[in-house]
DRENMIDREN-324683 format. One line per 5 residues: number of its first residue (from 1); their letters; for each residue x, z, y of C-alpha. Coordinates in steps of 0.1 Angstrom, whole numbers, plus 5000, padded with zeros to 4 digits. Example, Ala and Ser with C-alpha at 12.3 -4.5 7.8 and 13.67 -1.06 7.14 Angstrom:
2
1	as	5123 5078 4955 | 5137 5071 4989
This chain:
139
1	xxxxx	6888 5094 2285 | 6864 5095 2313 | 6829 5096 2287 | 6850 5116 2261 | 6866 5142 2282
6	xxxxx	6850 5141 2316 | 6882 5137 2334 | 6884 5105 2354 | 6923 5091 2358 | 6928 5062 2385
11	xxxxx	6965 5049 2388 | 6986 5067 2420 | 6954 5094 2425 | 6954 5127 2412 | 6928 5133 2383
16	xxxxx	6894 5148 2388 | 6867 5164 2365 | 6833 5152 2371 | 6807 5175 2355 | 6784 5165 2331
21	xxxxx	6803 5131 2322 | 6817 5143 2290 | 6791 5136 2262 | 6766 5116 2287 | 6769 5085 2267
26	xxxxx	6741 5089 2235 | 6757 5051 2215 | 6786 5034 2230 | 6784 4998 2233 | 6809 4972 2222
31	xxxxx	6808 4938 2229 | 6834 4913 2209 | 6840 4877 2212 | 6868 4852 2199 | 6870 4810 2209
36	xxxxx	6872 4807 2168 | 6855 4775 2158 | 6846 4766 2194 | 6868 4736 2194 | 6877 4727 2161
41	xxxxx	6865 4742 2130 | 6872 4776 2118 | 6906 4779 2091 | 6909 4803 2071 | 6937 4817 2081
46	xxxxx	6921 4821 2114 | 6890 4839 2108 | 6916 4865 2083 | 6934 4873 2113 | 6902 4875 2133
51	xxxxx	6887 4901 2108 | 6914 4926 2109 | 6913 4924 2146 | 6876 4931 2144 | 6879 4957 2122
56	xxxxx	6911 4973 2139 | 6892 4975 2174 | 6860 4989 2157 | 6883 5012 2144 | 6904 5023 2176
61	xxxxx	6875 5023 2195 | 6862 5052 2171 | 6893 5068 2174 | 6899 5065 2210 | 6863 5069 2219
66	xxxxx	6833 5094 2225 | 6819 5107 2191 | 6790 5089 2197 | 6772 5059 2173 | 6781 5026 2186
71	xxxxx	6762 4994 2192 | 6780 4962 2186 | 6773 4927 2201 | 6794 4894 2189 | 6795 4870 2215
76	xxxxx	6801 4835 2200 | 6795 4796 2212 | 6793 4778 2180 | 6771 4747 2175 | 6780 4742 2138
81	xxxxx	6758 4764 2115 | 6782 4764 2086 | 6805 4772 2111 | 6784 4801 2125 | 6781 4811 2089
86	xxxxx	6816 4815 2081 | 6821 4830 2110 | 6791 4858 2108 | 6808 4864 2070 | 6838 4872 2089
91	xxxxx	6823 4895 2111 | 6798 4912 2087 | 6832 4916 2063 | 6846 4934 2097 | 6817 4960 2099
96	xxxxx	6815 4968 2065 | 6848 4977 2063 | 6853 5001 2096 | 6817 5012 2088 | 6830 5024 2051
101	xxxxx	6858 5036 2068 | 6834 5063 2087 | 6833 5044 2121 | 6797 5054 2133 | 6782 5018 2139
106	xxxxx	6746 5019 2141 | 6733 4986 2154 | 6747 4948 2150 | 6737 4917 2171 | 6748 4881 2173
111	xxxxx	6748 4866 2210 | 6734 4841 2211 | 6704 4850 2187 | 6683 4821 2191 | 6688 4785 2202
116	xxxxx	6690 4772 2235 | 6704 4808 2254 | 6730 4794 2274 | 6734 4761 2262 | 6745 4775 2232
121	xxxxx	6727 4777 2193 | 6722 4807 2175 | 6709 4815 2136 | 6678 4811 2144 | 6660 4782 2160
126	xxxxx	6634 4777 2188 | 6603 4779 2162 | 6617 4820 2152 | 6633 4801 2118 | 6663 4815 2105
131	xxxxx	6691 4790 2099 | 6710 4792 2067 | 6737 4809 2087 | 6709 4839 2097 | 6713 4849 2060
136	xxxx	6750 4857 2063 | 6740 4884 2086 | 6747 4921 2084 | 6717 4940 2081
């Protein structure tokens, strides 16, 4: 409400305009994550459930939100690439659908995007070589 409206709300205090908040923001960034395929691998019933959540927060936070475009980041740990694949499907599937839906997403990234960023592997390797998984991604 604060970015959309200008008004900032804080529990047991009385609200207060600050000028110049509304509209300050020019993309609004979202950053999602989900323990899918971290353990054990991904089932398909799992990464369903995790695509309509995807795509229902994408969706609320466009709602519920500045009218700004918004930036999204996935945030994942997965050492498996076919894993990573399925799971970047998932996720692509997720943006597709809220961005045909009208929500304003402009930019996608995959955290980690390379290999060896936190102890974690990403689509593509230490030489700059896509993985197989790096083609599953939403351009």
């Amino acid at each position: 409400r604060a970015l959309r409206d200008g008004v900032v709300a804080i529990p047991s205090r009385t609200e207060r305009r600050v000028a110049d908040l509304a509209g300050s923001l020019d993309v609004l960034g979202i950053a999602l994550g989900t323990d899918i395929g971290s353990e054990s691998d991904p089932t398909d019933a799992a990464l369903d459930a995790w695509r309509e959540r995807a795509g229902g927060l994408l969706r609320r936070v466009a709602e519920q939100g500045p009218t700004v475009p918004m930036a999204v980041i996935y945030r994942a740990r997965l050492q498996d690439d076919d894993d990573r694949r399925h799971v970047i499907e998932v996720f692509g599937d997720a943006v597709a659908s809220a961005r045909a839906d009208g929500v304003p997403i402009e930019r996608v990234f995959w955290e980690p995007g390379l290999d060896g960023v936190a102890d974690a592997t990403g689509p593509i390797d230490r030489d700059r070589a896509p993985k197989p998984s790096a083609a599953a991604w939403p351009v």
